[in-house]
C-alpha positions as CSV (number, residue, x, y, z in Angstrom):
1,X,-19.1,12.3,-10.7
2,X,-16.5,15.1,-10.0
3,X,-13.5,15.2,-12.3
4,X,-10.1,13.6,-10.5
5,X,-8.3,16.5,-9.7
6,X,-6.5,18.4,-12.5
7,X,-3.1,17.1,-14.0
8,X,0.1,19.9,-13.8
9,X,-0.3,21.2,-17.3
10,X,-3.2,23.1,-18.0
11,X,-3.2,22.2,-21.7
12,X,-5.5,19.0,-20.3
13,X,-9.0,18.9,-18.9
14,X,-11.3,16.2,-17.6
15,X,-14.3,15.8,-19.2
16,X,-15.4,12.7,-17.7
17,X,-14.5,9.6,-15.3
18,X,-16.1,6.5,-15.3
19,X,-15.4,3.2,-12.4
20,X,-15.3,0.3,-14.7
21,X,-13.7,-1.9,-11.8
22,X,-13.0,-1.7,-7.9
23,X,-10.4,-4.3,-6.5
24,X,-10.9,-4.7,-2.8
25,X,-9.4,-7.2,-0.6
26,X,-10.3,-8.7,2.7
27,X,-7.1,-8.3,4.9
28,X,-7.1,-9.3,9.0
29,X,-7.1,-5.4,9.3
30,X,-9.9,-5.0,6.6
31,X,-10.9,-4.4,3.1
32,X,-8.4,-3.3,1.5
33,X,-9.2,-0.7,-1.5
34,X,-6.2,-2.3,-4.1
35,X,-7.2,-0.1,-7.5
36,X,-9.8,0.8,-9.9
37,X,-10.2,0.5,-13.3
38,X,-11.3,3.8,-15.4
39,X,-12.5,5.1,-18.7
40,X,-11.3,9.1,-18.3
41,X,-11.9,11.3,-20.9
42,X,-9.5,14.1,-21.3
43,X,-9.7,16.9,-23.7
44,X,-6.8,18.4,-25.5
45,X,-7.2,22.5,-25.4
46,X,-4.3,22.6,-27.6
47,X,-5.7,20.5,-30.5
48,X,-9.6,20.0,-29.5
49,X,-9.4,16.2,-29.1
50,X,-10.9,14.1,-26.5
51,X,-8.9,11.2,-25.6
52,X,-10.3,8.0,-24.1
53,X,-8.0,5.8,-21.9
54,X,-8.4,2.7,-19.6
55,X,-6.3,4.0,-16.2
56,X,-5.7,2.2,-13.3
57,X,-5.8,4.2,-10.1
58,X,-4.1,3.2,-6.7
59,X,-2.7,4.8,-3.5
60,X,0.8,3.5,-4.0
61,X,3.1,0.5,-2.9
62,X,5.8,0.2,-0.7
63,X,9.0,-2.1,-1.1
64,X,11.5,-2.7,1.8
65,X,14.8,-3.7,1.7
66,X,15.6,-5.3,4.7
67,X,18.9,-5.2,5.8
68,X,20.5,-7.2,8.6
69,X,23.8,-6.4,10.7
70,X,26.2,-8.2,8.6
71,X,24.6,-6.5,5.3
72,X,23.1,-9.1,3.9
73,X,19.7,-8.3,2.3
74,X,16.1,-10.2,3.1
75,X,14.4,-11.1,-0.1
76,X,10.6,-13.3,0.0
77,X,9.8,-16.2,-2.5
78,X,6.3,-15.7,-3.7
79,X,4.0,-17.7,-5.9
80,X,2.8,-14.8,-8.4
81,X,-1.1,-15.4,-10.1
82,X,-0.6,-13.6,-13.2
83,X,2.2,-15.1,-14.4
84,X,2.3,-18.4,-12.6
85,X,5.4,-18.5,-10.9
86,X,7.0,-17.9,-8.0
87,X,9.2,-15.4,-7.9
88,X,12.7,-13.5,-5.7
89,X,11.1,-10.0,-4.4
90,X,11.8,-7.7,-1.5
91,X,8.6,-7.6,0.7
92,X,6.2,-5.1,0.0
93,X,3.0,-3.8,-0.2
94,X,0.0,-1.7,-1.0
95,X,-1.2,1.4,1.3
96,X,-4.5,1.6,2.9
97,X,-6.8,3.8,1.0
98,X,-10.4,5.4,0.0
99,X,-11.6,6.1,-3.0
100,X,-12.8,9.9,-4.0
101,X,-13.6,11.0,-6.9
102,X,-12.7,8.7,-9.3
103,X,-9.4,8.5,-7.5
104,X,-7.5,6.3,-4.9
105,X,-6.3,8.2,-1.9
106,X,-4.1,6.4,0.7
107,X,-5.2,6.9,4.0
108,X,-2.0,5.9,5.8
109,X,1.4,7.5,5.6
110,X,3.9,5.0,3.2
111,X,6.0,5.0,6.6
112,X,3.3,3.2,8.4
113,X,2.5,1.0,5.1
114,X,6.2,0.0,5.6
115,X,6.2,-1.4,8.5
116,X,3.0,-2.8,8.7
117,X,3.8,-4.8,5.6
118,X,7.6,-5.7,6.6
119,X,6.3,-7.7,10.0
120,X,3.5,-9.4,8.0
121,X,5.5,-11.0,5.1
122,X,8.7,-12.1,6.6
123,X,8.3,-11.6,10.5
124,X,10.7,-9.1,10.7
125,X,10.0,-5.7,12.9
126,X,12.1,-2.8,11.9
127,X,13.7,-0.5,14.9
128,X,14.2,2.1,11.7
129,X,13.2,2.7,8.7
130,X,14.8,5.3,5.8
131,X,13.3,6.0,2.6
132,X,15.4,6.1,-0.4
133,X,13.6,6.7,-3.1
134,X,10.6,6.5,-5.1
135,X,9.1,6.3,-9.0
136,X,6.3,5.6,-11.0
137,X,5.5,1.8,-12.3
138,X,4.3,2.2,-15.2
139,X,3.0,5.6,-15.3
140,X,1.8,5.2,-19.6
141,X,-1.4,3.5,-17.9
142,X,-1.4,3.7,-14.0
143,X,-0.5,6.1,-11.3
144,X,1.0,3.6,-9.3
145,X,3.4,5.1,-7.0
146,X,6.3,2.6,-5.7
147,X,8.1,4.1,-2.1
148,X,11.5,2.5,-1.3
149,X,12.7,2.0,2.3
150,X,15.7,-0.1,3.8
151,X,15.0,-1.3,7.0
152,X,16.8,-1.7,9.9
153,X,17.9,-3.0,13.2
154,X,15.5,-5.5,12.6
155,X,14.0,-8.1,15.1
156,X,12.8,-11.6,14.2
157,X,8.9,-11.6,15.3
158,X,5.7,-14.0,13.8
159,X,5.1,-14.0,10.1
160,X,1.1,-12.9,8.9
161,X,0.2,-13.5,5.8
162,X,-3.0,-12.2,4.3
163,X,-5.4,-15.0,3.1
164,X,-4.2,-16.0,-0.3
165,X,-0.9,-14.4,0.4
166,X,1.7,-17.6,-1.1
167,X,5.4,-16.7,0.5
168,X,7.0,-19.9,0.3
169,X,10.7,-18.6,2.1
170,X,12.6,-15.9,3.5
171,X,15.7,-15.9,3.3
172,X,18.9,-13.4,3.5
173,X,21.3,-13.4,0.5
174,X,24.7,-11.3,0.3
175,X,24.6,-8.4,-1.6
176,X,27.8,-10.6,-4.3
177,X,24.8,-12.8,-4.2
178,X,22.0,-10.0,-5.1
179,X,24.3,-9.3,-7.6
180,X,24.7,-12.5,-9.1
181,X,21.0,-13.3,-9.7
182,X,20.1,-10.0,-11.2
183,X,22.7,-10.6,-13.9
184,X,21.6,-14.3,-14.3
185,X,18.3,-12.8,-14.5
186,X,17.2,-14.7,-11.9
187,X,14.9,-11.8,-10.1
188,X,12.4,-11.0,-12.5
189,X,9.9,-8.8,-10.8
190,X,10.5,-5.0,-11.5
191,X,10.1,-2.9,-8.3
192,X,12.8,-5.8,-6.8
193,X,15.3,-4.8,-9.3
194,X,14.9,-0.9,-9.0
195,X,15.0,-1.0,-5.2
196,X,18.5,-3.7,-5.7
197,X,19.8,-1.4,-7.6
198,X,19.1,2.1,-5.6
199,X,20.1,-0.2,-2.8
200,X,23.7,-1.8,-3.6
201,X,24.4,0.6,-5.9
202,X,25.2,3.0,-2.9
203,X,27.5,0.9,-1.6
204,X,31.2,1.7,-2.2
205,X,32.0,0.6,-5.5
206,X,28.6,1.1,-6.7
207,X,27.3,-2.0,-8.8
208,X,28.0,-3.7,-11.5
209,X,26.5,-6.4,-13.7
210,X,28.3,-8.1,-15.8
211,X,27.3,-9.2,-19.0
C-alpha cells in the first residue's frame, strides 16, 4: 500500500499502513464510507524509533447550529449506542467520502455536508449557511475534523432519517436556556458544547456559566 501522505514535520516518516477495519453505512443516498481503523507505523528520524499506533481515519463531521428568527437555537434528542443514552446535540453529520491510500478523503465540500445533513435530521432547510469555526476531536488518536455552521433563514420541510438513525425530538431552546443546561451539565456530547460555546459566546455579553 502507498504511505498516507506525509505529516508537516519532516522529522516523521511512514513506514507502513495497515486497514484493520472499514465502517460503511447504507444511507438513502448510499454507502456511506464512516472511518477506518489502522495500524501506521511511523519512524522517528530524530531518535530512530518506529512507532506503532491504532488511528482512526475519517473525512470529517459537520455540526449546525440552527438558528431561528427570534434567536432561539434548534437542538436534536438522540438515542446514542455507545453509551446508551439519549442525548441534547446540535444536528450533524459525517461527509461523503473514498478511501485512498490508507486515508479517508471526503468527496463533498463540508458546505454541502451541512445542508444535506440539517434537512435530514430535523426537517429544517437552510436559506444560508456561515461557517464559524472548526477543530480536531480528538486528534491524540483520530483525524477527525469537526466544521461548525449556524444556519439560517430556515424553513420547516420533512424530516429523513437514515435507517437506524434514533432522533426522538426537535425542539428550539433560548440561548438563557442553552446556557442553563450546559452548566447543569445537562448536554453531554462534546462537538454540541464547543459549537454552544463558539455560538453564544459571540453574542453581546459573551457567555458565562456559572458554577
Amino acid at each position: 500500500m502507498t504511505p498516507p501522505e506525509p505529516p508537516t514535520t519532516d522529522r516523521f516518516q511512514w513506514r507502513e499502513v495497515t486497514t484493520e477495519y472499514r465502517d460503511v453505512l447504507a444511507t438513502p443516498h448510499g454507502d456511506e464510507l464512516r472511518w477506518l481503523v489502522n495500524r501506521e507505523c511511523v519512524h522517528d528520524t530524530a531518535t530512530g524509533a518506529l512507532i506503532t499506533r491504532s488511528v482512526m481515519r475519517s473525512p470529517g463531521v459537520c455540526v449546525m447550529a440552527p438558528v431561528l428568527p427570534d434567536g432561539r437555537i434548534v437542538l436534536v434528542r438522540q438515542f446514542r449506542h455507545p453509551v446508551g443514552v439519549e442525548l441534547w446535540e446540535l444536528p450533524a453529520g459525517t461527509l461523503d467520502a473514498r478511501e485512498d491510500n490508507g486515508r479517508v478523503v471526503p468527496t463533498e465540500t463540508p458546505e454541502t455536508c451541512a445542508a444535506r445533513e440539517l434537512a435530514e435530521e430535523t426537517g429544517y432547510e437552510a436559506g444560508a449557511l456561515a461557517k464559524l469555526a472548526e477543530w480536531y476531536a480528538m486528534p491524540g488518536g483520530n483525524d477527525l475534523r469537526v466544521h461548525l455552521f449556524v444556519a439560517t433563514d430556515l424553513r420547516r420541510g420533512q424530516q429523513r432519517l437514515d435507517e437506524g438513525e434514533l432522533i426522538e425530538e426537535v425542539r428550539p431552546f433560548a440561548p438563557d436556556e442553552l446556557t442553563a443546561m450546559v452548566a447543569r451539565g445537562d448536554i453531554r456530547d462534546a462537538k454540541t458544547l464547543v459549537s454552544l460555546l463558539h455560538v453564544l459566546g459571540r453574542r453581546p455579553g459573551g457567555v458565562h456559566i456559572a458554577p
